[in-house]
Residue, then its C-alpha position, 0 to 999 in steps of 0.5 A: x489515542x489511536x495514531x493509526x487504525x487500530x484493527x484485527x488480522x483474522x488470518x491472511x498470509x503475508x507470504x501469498x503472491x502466486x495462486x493458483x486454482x487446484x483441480x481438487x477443490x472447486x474450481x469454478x467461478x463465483x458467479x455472484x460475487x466476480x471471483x475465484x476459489x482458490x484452495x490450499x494448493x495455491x503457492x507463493x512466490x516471494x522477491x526481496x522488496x528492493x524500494x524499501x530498502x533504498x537509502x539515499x537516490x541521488x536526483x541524477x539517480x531518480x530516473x534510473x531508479x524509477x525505472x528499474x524499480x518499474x522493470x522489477x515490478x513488470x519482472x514479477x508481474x510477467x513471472x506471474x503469468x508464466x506460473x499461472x500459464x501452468x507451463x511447468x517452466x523455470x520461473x525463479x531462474x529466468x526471474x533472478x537473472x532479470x532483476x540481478x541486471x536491473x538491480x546492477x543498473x539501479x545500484x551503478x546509477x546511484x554510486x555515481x553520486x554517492x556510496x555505493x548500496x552493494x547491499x542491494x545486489x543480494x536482493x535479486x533471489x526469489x523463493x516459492x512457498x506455499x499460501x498458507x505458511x503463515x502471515x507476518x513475514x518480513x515485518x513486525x507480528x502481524x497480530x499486534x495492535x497500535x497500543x502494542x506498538x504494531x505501527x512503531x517499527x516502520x522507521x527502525x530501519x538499522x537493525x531490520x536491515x541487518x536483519x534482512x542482508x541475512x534473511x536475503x542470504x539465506x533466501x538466496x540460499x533457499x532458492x538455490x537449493x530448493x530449485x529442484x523442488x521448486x521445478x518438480x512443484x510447478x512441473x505438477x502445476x503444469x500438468x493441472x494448469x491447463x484445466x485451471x482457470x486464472x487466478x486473480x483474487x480476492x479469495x472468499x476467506x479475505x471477507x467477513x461480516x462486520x457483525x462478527x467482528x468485535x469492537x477495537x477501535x476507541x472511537x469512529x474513526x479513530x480517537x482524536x487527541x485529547x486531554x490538557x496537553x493535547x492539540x485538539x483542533x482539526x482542519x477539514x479540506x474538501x476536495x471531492x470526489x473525482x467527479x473530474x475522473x482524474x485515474x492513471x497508472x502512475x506513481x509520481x511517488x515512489x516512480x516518477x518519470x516513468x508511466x504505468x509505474x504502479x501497475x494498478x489504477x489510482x483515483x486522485x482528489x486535490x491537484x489537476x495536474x498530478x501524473x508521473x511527470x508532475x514535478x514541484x513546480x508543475x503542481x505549484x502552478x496546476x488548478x485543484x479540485x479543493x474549494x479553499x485553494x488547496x493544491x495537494x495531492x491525494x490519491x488511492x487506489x480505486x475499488x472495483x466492483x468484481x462484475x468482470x467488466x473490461x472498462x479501462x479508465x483514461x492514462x491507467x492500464x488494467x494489469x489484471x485489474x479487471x471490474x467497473x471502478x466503484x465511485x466513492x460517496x463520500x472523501x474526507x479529508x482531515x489534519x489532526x493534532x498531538x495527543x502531548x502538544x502542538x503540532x509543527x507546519x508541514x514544509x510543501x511538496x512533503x511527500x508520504x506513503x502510508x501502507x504497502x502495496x506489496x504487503x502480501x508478499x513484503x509481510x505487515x512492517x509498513x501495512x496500514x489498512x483499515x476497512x470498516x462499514x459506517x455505523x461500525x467504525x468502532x470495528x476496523x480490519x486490516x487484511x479482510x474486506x467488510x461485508x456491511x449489513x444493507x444500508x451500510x457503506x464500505x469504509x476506507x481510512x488511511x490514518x497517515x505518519x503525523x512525526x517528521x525528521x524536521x529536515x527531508x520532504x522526502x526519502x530513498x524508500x519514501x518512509x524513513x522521513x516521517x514515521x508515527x507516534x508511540x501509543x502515547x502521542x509522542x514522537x521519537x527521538x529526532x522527529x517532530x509532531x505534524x498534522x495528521x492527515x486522516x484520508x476516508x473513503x466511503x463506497x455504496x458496493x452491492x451486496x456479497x463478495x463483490x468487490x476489491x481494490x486494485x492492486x499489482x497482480x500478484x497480490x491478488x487484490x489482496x485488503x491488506x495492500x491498500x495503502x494512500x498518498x499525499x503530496x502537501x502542495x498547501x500555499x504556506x498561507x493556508x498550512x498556516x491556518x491549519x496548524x493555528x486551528x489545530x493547535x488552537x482547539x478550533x475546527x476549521x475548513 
């Protein structure tokens, strides 16, 4: 049984951040399909990712934290348009010294209520790379399959913090003492940049014919749980498909309280009432665009037709997200069952993140993308956008964290309290099986190199980036439906 997607990494690198457009390759815009070429010239620049790497955040916390985690994106976000300016100015001191103050602020926040994370405060440098040094960084081999374990690592998080408070030193190291060469880097950017054109992704090389990718995936989408000791049921909830236009900016997430928190637009199904300010209580009493009461929420960033139109959707701010947001066709949402037993109800107000927004530059530890085209969804990909034969649509699928802690709804970095199964079906010690949420998206796009999902600037709209959120605001009522369905072997809606 497949628990996430299983897919195929044909390149990509999971360093690249900054790109630029060189005046030795072609320069010139593509036209037909709304983007940049960008050549081996391009660099990268790569901050440790503090979110991640939170523990506990006490709630007299939260709001402190959600804005500093926001600032440190702006930090990037505003560090990235200097590059791109191509003034040949220092970007990594400026850079270090702002997140040094934010993250001090962030970690004084926190030790209020609890132990102090110094190790936080090691996590302010950032270092300049070239594109193409290679994909992977920061996570698990970036070529591995579900069989081989590629999604197993995302809650071991002990010794990769050990790991990390190393890399961290070393890298602040690195920056220092590559700031000379850094400087003489970006000092010959300068002298091009004037003639350069923005750089804002995708790059042709981040899109394939899914003609010539071969099969790897058991079924479409993925295997369901199967075999005597399995909960073969499912629960289907249809929510639609935001013909309300419910878009903003925010992540209640990952920075609630804070507006504009995501710096990329998101398309939201299921709960009205979902924004940076929506807590417990105001989902709990909010309509729903679901037709069987279901109050969750759900939501993704949007994909854009690269057609360069400026249309900037209601609450959501553009942050270089430039195209006309691509309506989806078709959402399916759909709770599976345990490939090794029953599953266990969700507690409300549960939150999850699955995938990484920031994968390009944090590498694939917690990447969960999956592009496919109907009618090849035995063929799926994790850092490449399809190009689907005429009559085919692009495919979107989020196969979410089905094992959970049995106590937090939540966590510091928002993953250590769930995690997936093993390729076997079973949970780790500690964790408990679940319904797994299976989100699928599908999109008419026009033909070509034509469209991208949004993402924060410097990630170049990367398809490694996608990545889906859901809130369980289920009335304890109906989660327990579904799970009787799940674990009866029926089909449910």
């Amino acid at each position: 049984m497949l628990i996430g997607g299983t897919a195929l990494l044909l390149g990509g690198g999971g360093l690249a951040a900054y790109a630029t457009t060189a005046l030795a390759g072609n320069n010139t815009p593509d036209t037909m399909s709304g983007h940049q070429q960008h050549t081996a010239s391009a660099i990268t620049i790569s901050c440790p990712d503090v979110g991640e790497r939170l523990r506990t955040v006490p709630r007299s916390a939260q709001l402190s934290v959600s804005k500093g985690l926001s600032s440190l994106d702006k930090q990037v976000h505003d560090a990235y348009h200097k590059m791109m300016g191509g003034s040949g100015a220092d970007v990594l001191n400026p850079l270090k010294a702002q997140r040094q103050k934010t993250i001090k602020m962030m970690v004084t926040a926190i030790a209020k209520n609890t132990k102090r994370p110094s190790y936080l405060l090691k996590m302010s440098g950032c270092t300049t790379k070239p594109v193409d040094e290679g994909a992977g960084a920061g996570g698990s081999d970036s070529t591995k399959s579900v069989q081989d374990g590629w999604y197993q690592g995302q809650n071991q998080t002990q010794g990769a913090d050990q790991n990390q408070d190393q890399n961290q030193q070393d890298q602040n190291q690195q920056g220092q003492d590559q700031q000379g060469q850094d400087q003489q880097g970006q000092d010959q950017q300068g002298q091009q940049g004037g003639q350069q054109g923005q750089a804002g992704g995708p790059s042709p090389d981040d899109f394939v014919d899914i003609n010539n990718v071969q099969p790897n995936a058991d079924a479409p989408p993925f295997a369901a749980p199967q075999g005597g000791n399995a909960s073969t049921g499912t629960f289907t909830t249809e929510c639609g498909r935001n013909e309300d236009g419910h878009f903003n900016s925010d992540n209640v997430i990952v920075t609630p309280g804070v507006s504009n928190g995501a710096h990329h637009t998101h398309d939201y199904v299921g709960n009205k009432a979902t924004d940076a300010f929506a807590n417990d209580n105001k989902l709990a009493a909010s309509d729903t665009t679901c037709d069987n009461g279901d109050q969750s929420t759900h939501y993704w960033p949007v994909l854009r037709k690269l057609d360069g139109n400026a249309e900037q959707k209601p609450g959501a701010a553009q942050d270089a997200n430039v195209g006309t947001t691509l309506t989806p066709a078709t959402v399916t949402l759909t709770f599976r069952g345990s490939q090794v037993g029953q599953v266990e109800a969700m507690p409300r107000f549960m939150k999850i993140i699955t995938g990484d927004a920031k994968a390009f530059t944090n590498g694939t530890k917690n990447a969960n993308a999956s592009w496919s085209c109907t009618g090849f969804e035995d063929r799926q990909l994790k850092d490449k956008y399809p190009l689907c034969p005429q009559g085919s649509q692009v495919v979107r699928t989020f196969a979410f964290q089905n094992c959970w802690n049995g106590q937090d709804i939540d966590s510091g970095n928002h993953r250590d309290h769930v995690t997936f199964s093993d390729q076997n079906g079973a949970c780790p010690q500690g964790f408990k099986a679940i319904p797994q949420l299976v989100q699928r998206i599908t999109y008419d796009v026009p033909q070509g190199q034509s469209f991208a999902v949004d993402s924060f600037p410097e990630q170049l709209h990367k398809p490694v980036t996608d990545h889906g959120d859901f809130i369980n605001v289920m009335p304890d009522q109906l989660m327990s439906k579904a799970v009787d369905c799940i674990n009866g072997g029926r089909n449910c809606t």
